[in-house]
C-alpha positions, 0 to 999 in steps of 0.5 A, spaced: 462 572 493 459 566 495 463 560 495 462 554 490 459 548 494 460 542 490 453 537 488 453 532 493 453 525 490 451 518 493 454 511 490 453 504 492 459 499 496 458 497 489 462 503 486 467 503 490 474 500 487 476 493 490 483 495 490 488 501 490 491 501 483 490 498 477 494 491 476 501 492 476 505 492 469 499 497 466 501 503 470 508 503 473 514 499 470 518 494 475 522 498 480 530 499 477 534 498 482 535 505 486 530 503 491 535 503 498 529 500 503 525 495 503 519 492 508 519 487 511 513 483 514 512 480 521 506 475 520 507 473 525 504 480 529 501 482 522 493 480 523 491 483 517 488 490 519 489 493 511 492 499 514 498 498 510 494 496 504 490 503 504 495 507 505 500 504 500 501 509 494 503 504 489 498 499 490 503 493 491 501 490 498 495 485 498 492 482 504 493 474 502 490 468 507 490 474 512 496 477 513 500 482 508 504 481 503 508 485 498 510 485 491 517 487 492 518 488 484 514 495 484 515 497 492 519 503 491 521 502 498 518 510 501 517 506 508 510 508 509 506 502 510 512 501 516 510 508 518 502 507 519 503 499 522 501 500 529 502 493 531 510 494 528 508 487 524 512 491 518 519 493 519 524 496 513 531 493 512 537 495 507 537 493 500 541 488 498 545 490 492 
């Protein structure tokens, strides 16, 4: 049996969407209250390398002004753009209730 190879497919820069998610509020719903970390960002260590952004799975960290900045209305608190920061510029904290 011969294995499936798949049709290569080229695109333009054009193609690539320009952010990770569609704009909060249309796909997700604010976060409820159940999340028991959260990130928190030192900008003062954080150079806007966009590591964090990529790696976000919902798509709420956005580069502003060259630093990263997160909407905490949608952040789920899973720790992984404090995970994959290799400068430390983003650390987690306890929710405050």
């Amino acid at each position: 049996m011969k294995p499936f190879l798949r049709e290569k497919k080229t695109f333009s820069a054009a193609e690539i969407p320009e952010a990770t998610a569609f704009e909060a509020g249309y796909l997700v719903s604010v976060n409820s209250g159940w999340r028991s970390i959260r990130p928190v960002i030192d900008t003062g260590r954080c150079i806007g390398c966009e590591q964090c952004y990529l790696y976000c799975p919902d798509g709420v960290i956005a580069i502003q002004n060259g630093k990263a900045v997160i909407d905490y209305d949608f952040c789920k608190g899973c720790g992984i753009c404090a995970k994959i920061c290799k400068l430390g510029a983003i650390g987690t904290e306890a929710e405050h209730k």
